[in-house]
C-alpha positions as protocol buffer text, in pm:
chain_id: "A"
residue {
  index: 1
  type: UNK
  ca { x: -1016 y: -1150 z: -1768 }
}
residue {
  index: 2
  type: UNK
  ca { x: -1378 y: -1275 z: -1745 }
}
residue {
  index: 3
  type: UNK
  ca { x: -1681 y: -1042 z: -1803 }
}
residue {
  index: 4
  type: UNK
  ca { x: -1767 y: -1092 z: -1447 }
}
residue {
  index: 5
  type: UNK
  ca { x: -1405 y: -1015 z: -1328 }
}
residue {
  index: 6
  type: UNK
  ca { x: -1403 y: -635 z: -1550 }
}
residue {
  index: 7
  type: UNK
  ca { x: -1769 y: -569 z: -1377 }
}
residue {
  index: 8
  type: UNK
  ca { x: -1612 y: -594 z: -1051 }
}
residue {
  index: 9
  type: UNK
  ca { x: -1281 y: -468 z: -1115 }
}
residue {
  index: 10
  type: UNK
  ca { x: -1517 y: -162 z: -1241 }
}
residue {
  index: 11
  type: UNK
  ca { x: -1742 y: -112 z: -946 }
}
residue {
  index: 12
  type: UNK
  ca { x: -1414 y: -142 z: -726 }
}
residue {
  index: 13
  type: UNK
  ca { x: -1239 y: 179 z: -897 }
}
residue {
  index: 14
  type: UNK
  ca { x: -1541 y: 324 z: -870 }
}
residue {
  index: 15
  type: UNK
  ca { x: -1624 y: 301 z: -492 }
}
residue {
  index: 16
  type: UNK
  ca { x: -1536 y: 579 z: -287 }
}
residue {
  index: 17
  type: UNK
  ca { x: -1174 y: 475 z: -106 }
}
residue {
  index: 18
  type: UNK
  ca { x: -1337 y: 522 z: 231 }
}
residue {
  index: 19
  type: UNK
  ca { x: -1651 y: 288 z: 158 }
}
residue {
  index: 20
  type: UNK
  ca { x: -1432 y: 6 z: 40 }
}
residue {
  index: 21
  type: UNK
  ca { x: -1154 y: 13 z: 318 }
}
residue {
  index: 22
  type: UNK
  ca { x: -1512 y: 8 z: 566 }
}
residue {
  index: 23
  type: UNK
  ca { x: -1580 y: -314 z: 391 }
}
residue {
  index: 24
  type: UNK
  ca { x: -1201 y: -458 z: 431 }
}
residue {
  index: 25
  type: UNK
  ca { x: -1217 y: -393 z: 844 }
}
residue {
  index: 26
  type: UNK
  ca { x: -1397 y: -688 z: 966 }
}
residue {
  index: 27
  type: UNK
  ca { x: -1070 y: -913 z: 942 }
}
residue {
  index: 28
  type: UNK
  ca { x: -876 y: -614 z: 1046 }
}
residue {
  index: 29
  type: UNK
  ca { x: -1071 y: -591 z: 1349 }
}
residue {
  index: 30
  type: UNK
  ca { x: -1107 y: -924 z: 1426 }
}
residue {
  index: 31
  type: UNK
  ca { x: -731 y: -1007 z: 1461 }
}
residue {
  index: 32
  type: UNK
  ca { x: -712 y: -596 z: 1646 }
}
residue {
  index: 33
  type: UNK
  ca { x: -954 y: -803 z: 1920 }
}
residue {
  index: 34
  type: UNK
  ca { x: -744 y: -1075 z: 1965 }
}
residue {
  index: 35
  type: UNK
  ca { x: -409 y: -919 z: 1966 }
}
residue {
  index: 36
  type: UNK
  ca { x: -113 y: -665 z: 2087 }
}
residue {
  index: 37
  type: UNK
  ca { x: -189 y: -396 z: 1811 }
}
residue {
  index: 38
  type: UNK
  ca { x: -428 y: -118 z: 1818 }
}
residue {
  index: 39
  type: UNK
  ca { x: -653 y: -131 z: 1553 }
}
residue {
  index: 40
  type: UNK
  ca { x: -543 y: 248 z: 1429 }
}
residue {
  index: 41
  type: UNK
  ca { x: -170 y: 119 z: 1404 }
}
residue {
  index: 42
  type: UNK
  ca { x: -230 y: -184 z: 1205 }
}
residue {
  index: 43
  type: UNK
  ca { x: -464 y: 6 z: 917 }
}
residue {
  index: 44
  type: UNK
  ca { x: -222 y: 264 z: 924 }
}
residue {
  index: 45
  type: UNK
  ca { x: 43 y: 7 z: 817 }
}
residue {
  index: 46
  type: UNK
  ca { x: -151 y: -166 z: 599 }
}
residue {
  index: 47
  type: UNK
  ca { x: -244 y: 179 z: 374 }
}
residue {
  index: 48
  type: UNK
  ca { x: 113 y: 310 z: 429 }
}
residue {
  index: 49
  type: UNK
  ca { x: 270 y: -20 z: 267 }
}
residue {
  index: 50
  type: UNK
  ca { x: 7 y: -2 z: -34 }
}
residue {
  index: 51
  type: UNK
  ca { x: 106 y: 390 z: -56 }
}
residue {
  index: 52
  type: UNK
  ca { x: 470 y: 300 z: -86 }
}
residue {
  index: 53
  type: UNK
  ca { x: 415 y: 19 z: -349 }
}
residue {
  index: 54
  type: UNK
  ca { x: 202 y: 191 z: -553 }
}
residue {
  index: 55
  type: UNK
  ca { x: 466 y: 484 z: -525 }
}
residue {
  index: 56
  type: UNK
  ca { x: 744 y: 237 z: -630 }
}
residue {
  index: 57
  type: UNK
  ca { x: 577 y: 106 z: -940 }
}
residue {
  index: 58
  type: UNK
  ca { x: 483 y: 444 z: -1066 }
}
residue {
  index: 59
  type: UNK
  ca { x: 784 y: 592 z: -1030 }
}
residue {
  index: 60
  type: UNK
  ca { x: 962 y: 254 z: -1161 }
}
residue {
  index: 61
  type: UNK
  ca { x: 1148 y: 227 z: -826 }
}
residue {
  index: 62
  type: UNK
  ca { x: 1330 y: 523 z: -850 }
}
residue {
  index: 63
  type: UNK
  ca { x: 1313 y: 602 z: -450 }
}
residue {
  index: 64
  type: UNK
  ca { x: 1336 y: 1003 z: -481 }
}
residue {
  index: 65
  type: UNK
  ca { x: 1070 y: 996 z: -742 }
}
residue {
  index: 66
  type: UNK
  ca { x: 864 y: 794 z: -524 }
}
residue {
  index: 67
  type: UNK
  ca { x: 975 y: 971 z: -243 }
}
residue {
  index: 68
  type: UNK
  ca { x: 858 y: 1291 z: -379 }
}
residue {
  index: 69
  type: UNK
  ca { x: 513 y: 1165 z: -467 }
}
residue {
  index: 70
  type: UNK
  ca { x: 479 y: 1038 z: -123 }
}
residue {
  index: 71
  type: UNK
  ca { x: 540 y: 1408 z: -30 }
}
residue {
  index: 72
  type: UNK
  ca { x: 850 y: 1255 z: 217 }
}
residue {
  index: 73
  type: UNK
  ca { x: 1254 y: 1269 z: 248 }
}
residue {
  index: 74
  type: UNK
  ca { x: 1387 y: 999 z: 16 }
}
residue {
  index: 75
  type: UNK
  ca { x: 1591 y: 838 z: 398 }
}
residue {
  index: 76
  type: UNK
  ca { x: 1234 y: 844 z: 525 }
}
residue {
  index: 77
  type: UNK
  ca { x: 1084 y: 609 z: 242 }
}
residue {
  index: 78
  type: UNK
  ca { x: 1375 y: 409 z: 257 }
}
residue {
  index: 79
  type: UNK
  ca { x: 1317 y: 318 z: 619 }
}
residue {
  index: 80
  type: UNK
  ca { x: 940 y: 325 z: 576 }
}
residue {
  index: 81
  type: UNK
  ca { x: 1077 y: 36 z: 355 }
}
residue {
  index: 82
  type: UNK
  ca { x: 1270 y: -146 z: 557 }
}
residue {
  index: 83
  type: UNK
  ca { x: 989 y: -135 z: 789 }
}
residue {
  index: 84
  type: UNK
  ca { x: 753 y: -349 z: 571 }
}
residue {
  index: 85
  type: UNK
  ca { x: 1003 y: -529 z: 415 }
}
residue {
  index: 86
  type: UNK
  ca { x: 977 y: -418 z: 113 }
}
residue {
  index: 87
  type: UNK
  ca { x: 1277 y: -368 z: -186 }
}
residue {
  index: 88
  type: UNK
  ca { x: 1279 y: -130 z: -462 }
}
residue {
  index: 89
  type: UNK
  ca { x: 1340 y: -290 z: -844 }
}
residue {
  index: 90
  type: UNK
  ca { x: 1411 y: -27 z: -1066 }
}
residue {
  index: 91
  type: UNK
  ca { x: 1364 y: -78 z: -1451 }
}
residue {
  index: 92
  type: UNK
  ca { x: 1570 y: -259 z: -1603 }
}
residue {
  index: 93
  type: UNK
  ca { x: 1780 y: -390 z: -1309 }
}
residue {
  index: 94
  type: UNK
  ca { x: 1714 y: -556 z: -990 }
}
residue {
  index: 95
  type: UNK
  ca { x: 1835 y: -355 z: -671 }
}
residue {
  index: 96
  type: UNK
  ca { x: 1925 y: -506 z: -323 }
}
């Protein structure tokens, strides 16, 4: 990584979550103006899927690990999954 890159990595982790989803709206809301989708659903989505990912990978993909850190029943992440097409890898071997 580039000096420049670690500055803003840094000033990223240290923005209040709140102030930096403000700033990642606009296209949010743009495509919410044009579309089917209320605005509410689609950043829900969008922070749910990052939620379960970042569950995922800390856990390793163990689902009720993740499950538990996501404070939800392990069938609920796994159709919360399915949802946003998403597939758990656990360590070591590839799931399907």
């Amino acid at each position: 990584m580039t000096d420049e890159t670690d500055r803003v990595e840094t000033a990223i982790r240290a923005m209040p979550l709140g102030r930096l989803m403000r700033l990642r709206l606009d296209p949010l809301i743009q495509t919410a103006e044009g579309g089917d989708t209320p605005l509410l659903n689609m950043a829900v989505a969008h922070v749910e899927r990052a939620l379960i990912e970042a569950g995922l990978e800390r856990t390793g993909g163990h689902l009720g690990a993740a499950a538990n850190l996501l404070g939800i029943h392990r069938n609920t992440l796994r159709q919360k999954m399915r949802d946003h097409g998403l597939r758990s890898r656990r360590r070591g071997r590839a799931r399907r």
